[in-house]
N, C-alpha and C positions, 0 to 999 in steps of 0.2 A: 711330744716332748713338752715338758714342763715349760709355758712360756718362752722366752729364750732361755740362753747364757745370761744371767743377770750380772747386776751389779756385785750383790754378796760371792758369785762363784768366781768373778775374775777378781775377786780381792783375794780370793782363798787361794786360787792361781800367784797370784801377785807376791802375796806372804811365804808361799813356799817355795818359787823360785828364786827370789829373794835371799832364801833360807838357803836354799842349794847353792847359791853365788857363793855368799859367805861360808863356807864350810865344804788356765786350762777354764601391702599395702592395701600401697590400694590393694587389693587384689582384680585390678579391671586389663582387660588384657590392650596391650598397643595394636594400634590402628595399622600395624603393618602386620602383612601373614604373619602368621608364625612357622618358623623352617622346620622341617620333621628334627628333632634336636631330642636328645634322651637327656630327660633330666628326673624321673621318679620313676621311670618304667619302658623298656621297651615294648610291651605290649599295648600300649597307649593308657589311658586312664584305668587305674587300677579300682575305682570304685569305691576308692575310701577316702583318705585328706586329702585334697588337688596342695601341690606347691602354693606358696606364696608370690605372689609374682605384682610386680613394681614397674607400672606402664610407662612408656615412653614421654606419656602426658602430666605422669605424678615428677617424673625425673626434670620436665619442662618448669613447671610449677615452681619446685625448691631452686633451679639454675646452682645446682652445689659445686662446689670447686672439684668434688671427689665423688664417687660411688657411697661414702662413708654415710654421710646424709640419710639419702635415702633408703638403703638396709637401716640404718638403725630405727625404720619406723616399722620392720615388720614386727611383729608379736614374735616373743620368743630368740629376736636377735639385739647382740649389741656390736654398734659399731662406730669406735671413734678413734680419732688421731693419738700417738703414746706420747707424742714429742711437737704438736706444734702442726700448721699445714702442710707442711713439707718432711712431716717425720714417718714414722713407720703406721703401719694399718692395724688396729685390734677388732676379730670383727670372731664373736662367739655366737654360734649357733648353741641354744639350750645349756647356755653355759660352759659349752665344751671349749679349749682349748683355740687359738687361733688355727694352728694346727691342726685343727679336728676335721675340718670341713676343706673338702675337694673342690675347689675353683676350679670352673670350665669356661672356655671362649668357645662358644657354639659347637662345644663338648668337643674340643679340644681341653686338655690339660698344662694349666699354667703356673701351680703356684710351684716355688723354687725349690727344690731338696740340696742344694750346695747352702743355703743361709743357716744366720745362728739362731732364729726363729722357728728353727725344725720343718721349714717348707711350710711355711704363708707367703700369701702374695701381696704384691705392694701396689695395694689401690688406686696410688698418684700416677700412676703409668697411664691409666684409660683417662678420654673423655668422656664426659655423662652423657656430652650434648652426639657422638657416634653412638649408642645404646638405645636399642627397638624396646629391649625390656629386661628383666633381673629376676629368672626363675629362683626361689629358695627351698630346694628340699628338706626337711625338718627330720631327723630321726637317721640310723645307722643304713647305711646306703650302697655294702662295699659287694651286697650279693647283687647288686646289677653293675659299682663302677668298678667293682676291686680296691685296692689298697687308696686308705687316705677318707675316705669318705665314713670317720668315725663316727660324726654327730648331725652331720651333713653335705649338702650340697649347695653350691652357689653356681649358676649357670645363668653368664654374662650372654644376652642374643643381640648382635651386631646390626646395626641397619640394612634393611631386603631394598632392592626396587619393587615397587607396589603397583603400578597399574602400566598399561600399554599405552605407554605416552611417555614425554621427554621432560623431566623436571629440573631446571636447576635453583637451588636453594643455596643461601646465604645468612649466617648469623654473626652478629656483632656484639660480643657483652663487653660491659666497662663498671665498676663500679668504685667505691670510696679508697682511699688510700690507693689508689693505681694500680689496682686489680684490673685485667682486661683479657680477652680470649677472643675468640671466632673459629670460624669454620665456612667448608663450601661443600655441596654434594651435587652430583650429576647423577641421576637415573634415568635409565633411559629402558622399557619397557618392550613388549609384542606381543605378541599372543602367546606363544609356548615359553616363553623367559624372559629376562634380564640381564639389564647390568649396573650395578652404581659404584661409584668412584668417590672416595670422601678426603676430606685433609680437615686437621682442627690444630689449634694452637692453643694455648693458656697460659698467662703469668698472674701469679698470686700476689704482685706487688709489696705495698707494707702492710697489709693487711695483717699480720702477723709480726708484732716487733721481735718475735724468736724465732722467726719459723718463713724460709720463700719456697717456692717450686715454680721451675716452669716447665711446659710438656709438651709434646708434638705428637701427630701420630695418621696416617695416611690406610687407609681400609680399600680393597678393592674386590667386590662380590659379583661375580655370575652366574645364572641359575637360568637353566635350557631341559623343556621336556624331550625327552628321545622315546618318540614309541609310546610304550608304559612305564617307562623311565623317567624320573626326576634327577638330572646331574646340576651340582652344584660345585663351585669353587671357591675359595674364599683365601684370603690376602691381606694381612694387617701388622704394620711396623709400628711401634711404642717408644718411644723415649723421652726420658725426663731427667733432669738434675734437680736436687735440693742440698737447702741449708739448714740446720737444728741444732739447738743446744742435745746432746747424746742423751739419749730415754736413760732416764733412772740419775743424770745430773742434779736435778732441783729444779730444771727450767730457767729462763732470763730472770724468775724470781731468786733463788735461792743457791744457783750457781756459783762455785769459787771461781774458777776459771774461766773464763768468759769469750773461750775458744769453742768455735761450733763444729758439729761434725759438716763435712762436705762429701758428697755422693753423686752419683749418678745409674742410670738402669737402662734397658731398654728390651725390647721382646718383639721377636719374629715369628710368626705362625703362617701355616699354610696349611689347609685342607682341602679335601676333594672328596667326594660323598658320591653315590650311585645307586639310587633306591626305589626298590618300585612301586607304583602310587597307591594308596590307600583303597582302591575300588576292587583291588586282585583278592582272593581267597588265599595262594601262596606268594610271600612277599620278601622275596631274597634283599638284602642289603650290605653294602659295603663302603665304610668310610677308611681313609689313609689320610695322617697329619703328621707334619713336623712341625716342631718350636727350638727357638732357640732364647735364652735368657740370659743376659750379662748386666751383673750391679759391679760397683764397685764404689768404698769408701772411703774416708779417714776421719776415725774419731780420735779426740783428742782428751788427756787423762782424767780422771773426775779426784779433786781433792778429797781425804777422807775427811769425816764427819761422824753420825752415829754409826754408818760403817765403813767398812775399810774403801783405801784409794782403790781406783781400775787405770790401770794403764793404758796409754794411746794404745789404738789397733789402724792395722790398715790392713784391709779385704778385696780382694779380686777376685770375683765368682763367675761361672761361665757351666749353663746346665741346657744340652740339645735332648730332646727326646721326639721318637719316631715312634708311633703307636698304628696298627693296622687293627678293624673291626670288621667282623664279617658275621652275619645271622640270619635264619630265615623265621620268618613270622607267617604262621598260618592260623585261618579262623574256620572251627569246623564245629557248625550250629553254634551250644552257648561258649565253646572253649576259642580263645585264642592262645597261643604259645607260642614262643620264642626259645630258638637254640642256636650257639652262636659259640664263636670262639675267637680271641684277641693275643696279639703279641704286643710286647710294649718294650724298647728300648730306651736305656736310657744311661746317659754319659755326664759327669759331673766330673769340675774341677775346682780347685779352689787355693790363688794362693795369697800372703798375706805376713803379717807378722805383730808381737805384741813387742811392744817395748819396756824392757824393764832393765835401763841404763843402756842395753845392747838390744840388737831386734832381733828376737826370737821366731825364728820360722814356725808358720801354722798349716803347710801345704797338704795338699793330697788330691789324690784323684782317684774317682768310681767308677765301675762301669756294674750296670746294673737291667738283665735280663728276666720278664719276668712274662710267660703262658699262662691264659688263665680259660677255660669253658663255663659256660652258662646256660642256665636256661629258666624261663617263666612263663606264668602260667596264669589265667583270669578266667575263671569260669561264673557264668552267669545263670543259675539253674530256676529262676522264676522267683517270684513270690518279692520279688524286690531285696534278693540278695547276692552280693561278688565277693567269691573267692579269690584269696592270690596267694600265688605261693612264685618263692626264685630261690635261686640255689647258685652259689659259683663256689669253684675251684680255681687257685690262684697257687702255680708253682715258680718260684724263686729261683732261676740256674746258680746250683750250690748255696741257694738259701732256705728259708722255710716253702713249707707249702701248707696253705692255710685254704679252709673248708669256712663259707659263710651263707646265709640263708636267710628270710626275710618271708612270712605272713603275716595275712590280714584278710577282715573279714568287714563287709559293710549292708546294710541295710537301708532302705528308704520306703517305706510301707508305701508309700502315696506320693507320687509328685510335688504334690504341695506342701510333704512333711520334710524335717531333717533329714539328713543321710548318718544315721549312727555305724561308728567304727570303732574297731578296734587293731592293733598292728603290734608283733614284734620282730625283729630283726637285731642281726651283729653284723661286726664292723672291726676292720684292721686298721692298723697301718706300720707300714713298715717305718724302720728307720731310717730317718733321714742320712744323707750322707755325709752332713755334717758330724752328724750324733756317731758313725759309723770310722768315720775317716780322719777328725780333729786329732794333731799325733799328742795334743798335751790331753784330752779329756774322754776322747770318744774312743769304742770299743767295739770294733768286729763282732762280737758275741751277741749284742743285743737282739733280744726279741722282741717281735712285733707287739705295740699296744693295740689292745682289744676295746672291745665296747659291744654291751648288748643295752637295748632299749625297748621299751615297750610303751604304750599310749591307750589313751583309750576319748572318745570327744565324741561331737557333733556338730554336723556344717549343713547349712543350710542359706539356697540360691535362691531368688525368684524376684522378675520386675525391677532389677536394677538394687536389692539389696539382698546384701550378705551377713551372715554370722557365724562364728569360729569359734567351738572352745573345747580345748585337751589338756587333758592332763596328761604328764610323760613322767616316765623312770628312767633315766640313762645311769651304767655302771660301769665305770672304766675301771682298767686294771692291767698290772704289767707296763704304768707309764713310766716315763724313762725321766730320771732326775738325776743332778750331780750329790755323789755321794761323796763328803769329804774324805771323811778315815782312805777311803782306798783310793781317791782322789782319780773321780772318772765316772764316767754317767751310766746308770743302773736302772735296771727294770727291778721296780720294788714299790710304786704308790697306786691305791685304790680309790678313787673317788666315787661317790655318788652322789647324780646330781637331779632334783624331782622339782614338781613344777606343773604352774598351769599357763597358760597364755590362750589368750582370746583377743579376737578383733571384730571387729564391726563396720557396717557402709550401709548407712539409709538414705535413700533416695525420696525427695520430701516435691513431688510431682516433677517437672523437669528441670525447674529455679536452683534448687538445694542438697546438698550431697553433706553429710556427715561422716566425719569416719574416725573411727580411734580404733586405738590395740595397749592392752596394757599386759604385763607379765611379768610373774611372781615365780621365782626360785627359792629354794633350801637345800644349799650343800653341806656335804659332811665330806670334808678334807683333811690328814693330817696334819696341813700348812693354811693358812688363808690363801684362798685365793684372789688374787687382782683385777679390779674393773668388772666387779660382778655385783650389781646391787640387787638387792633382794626384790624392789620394784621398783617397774620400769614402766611408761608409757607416753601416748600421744592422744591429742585430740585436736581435728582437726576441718574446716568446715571452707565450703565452696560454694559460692553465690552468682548467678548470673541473673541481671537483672535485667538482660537484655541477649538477644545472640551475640553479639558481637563484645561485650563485657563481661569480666570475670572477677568477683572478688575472692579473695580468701584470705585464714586465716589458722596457723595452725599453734598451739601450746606442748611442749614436749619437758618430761618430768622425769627424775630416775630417785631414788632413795640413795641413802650411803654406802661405801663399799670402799675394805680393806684397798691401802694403795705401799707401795715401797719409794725410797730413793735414799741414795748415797746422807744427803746433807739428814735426813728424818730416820732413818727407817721404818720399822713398819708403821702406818699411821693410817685412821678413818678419815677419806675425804667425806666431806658434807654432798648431802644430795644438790639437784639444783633443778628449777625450772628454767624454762627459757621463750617469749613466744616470739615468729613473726607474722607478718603481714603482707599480704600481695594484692598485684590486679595486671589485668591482662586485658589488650584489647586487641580483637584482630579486625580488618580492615579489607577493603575488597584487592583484588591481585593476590593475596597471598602471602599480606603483611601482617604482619605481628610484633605488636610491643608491649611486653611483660615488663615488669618492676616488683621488687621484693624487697622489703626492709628486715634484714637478717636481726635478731637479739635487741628486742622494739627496747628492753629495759636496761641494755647494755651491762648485763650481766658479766661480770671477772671470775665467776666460779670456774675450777679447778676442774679440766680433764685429765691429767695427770699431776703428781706433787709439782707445785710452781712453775703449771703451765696453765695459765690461765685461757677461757674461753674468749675466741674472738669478740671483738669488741663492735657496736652495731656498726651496722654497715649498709649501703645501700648500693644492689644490684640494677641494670637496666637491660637489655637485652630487644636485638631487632632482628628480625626474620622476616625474608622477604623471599619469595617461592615456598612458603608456609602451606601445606595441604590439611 
């Protein structure tokens, strides 16, 4: 779906009920294993573009209040706040849609389908400082996840217990305007498994004069080999409240009202995984996960301006879903293949009201059953070439049933040379149940948006440096926008959206690491689209002058791009740079004290209309059971 529900649709809402009264990265992988987690492919490395992926150590580095941070430095994504630190998440994969892109917790499925964001998720919920790392799959993804995975993947991996021994660690952060967080983790290790036990806290203080969040959140992972079996468990509660002036107001700049919206979220997950280990020729697996999701808010009205008023709303949302995964993977000479098949449950409520003099109900409730089979395929026939090919089937109980598919082909003549690719694949996603269930806007009828994409690049590893560059065509179509005349949301926009992005990491003997990513779009949209600038990038540099000392220093840039709100309407925000600065030192025991000075120039540019960027600031952070 188009963005949300915006500002212009709930005026148009607003004006005709009205109307009816009277007379709707890095790429360096974390120091902790990595848990067998499907995030580009069940057959393991498909032999073309590897994910994106954002180390435990780059996430240590930034100490960001949010996830938001560190995705926005991969090549090819943008991701920042709409409203403040405490507001909603905007986080485009290749310019797609917030929307576009399937968020997984250790491939569990998390983002919302009861929201009026069409099912994204809200970033402010995690700690950064519980996250081993931040898989990003790049390109249409739905013939290995199914529905939802249009433009990509984000796949959050939780902290593992790491060696056979007993760790407990401790973090303390505290920085300017009464920001402050911590955490505590217990591992505890053996030979065949694990256990770790985590809790973390954060308050964003004043750090934001439009904008607070504070968040808790408790993780508990075990992980025991049986036989030739790897079983794993995993346990993690989320919750946060926040404060914000309502996206698309004007911000504490330009706001008539000066009433903030108030919210709160929180999220339960549970999985259990059963898989046999990597040494087998046939390798049966099976994971089962529940979540459950509850936000709930109250915004309050936006004056009109260049467009129309939006009236208060207030939303209670509550979305559980139960997914079961079952596949077996065999490897016979160059071929391995995967055949599998999933059920996915999933129960959505939502209720709520708009006020226009009187409060108008906005209730409903989903249930939504959806079988889907699969199967892929990696063949490696010499000569320094891999095939791949996948295929799923995705049937809807009394809805669509949709056919998706995904190849690629790679190349690396020599060890020592690039790995050239090429890849195409499509991609669904179903209607959210908002989009589906809203009784003043939304429409049972809706069909699934699509997406086909294709690329083409080269990547290239060796000695501690990396380089990355594609070009991509992504094509959506059948997305779903409010159409006024019939006053209710419709399958009827195409976009296309092309592009290159590249990243880089040179390693300058053991002292020196450099790294940037920068990335260029060109869309053709019927409408502008929002918080999409044509260029974007980072650069970013790490000095150790000693073992136990770390400097750095990173600069991060984007160009201009179309933005909306009530008090403006449409309007060009200006590009912005922005750089900080850090240092780290760690200490014998398995101490650690980092320092970051956030926005060294104290830049007030504009992430959304009259919501200015936080203003500098200075982080400190202590860790003590540091490994």
């Amino acid at each position: 779906m188009r963005n949300r529900i915006g500002a212009a649709t709930l005026a148009v809402v607003s004006c005709t009920v009205a109307a009816g009264t009277a007379q709707a990265q890095s790429a360096t992988e974390s120091s902790d294993p990595a848990p067998i987690v499907v995030t580009a492919s069940r057959t393991g490395s498909d032999g073309t573009a590897a994910p994106a992926t954002i180390s435990a150590e780059t996430i240590a580095r930034l100490q960001p209040p949010t996830l938001l941070d560190a995705l926005n430095d991969v090549a090819g994504v943008r991701a920042v706040s709409t409203n403040g630190v405490g507001g909603g998440s905007f986080v485009s994969v290749r310019g797609g849609e917030p929307n576009f892109s399937l968020v997984l917790l250790d491939g569990i499925r998390v983002h919302n389908a009861t929201n009026s964001q069409g099912g994204a998720f809200d970033f402010t919920l995690l700690d950064p400082a519980l996250v081993a790392a931040v898989e990003v799959e790049r390109g249409a993804a739905s013939a290995v996840h199914g529905s939802d995975a249009l433009a990509g993947v984000i796949n959050i991996r939780l902290r593992d217990p790491r060696r056979a021994s007993t760790d407990v660690s401790g973090r303390v952060m505290a920085g300017s305007d009464s920001e402050r967080g911590g955490g505590v983790t217990l591992a505890h290790g053996w030979k065949s498994g694990g256990l770790l036990l985590g809790a973390a806290a954060y308050d964003s203080g004043a750090s934001d004069a439009g904008s607070d969040v504070q968040r808790g959140q408790g993780i508990a992972r075990l992980r025991q080999r049986i036989g030739g079996y790897d079983a794993a468990l995993l346990g993690l509660y989320a919750t946060n409240a926040h404060r914000a002036f309502p996206q698309d107001s004007g911000g504490p700049r330009l706001a008539v009202n000066r009433a903030q919206e108030t919210g709160s979220g929180s999220v339960w997950t549970l999985g259990a995984s059963l898989r046999r280990g990597p040494e087998a020729a046939v390798r049966p697996n099976l994971s089962l996960s529940w979540s459950q999701q509850t936000d709930q808010s109250a915004t309050p009205a936006i004056r009109p301006g260049i467009l129309s008023a939006v009236p208060a709303i207030t939303v209670r949302n509550r979305l559980s879903r139960v997914e079961a995964i079952a596949d077996v993977t065999a490897t016979l000479g160059p071929l391995t293949a995967t055949v599998g098949g999933a059920l996915l449950d999933e129960h959505g409520r939502s209720t709520g009201t708009i006020d226009f003099g009187f409060p108008l109900p906005t209730d409903f409730r989903i249930d939504r059953r959806t079988l889907s089979g699969f199967a892929e395929g990696i063949l490696r026939p010499g000569l320094g070439f891999t095939l791949t090919a996948a295929g799923r089937y995705d049937a809807v109980r009394g809805g669509p049933r949709v056919w998706t598919g995904r190849g690629g082909m790679g190349w690396q003549p020599a060890a020592h040379l690039p790995v050239l690719f090429a890849r195409y694949g499509t991609g669904f996603k179903l209607p959210s149940f908002y989009a589906l269930g809203n009784p003043l806007i939304g429409r049972p009828g809706l069909r699934p948006e699509r997406s086909r994409n294709w690329e083409a690049g080269a990547e290239w590893t060796r000695g501690g440096h990396r380089l990355h560059l594609a070009y991509f065509d992504n094509r959506f179509r059948d997305l779903i926008d409010f159409d006024p005349q019939s006053f209710a949301l419709v399958n009827r926009d195409r976009v296309t959206i092309r592009g290159i992005e590249s990243d880089a990491t040179l390693r300058a003997g053991r002292t020196i690491d450099v790294s940037g990513a920068l990335t260029w779009l060109h869309i053709d949209s019927p409408t502008p689209l929002r918080n999409r600038p044509n260029w974007q990038g980072n650069l970013r540099l790490a000095w150790r002058p000693s073992r136990r000392i770390e400097l750095n220093s990173a600069v991060r840039f984007n160009g201009d791009y179309a933005d909306s709100s009530v008090p403006t309407g449409l309007v060009a925000t200006r590009g912005r740079a922005q750089a900080d600065i850090g240092a780290r030192w760690t200490g014998s025991g398995g101490v650690a004290v980092s320092a970051v000075l956030r926005n060294l120039a104290d830049s007030r540019a504009e992430t959304a209309v009259g919501f200015p960027e936080l203003g500098r600031r200075l982080l400190v952070s202590v860790v003590v059971g540091a490994r």
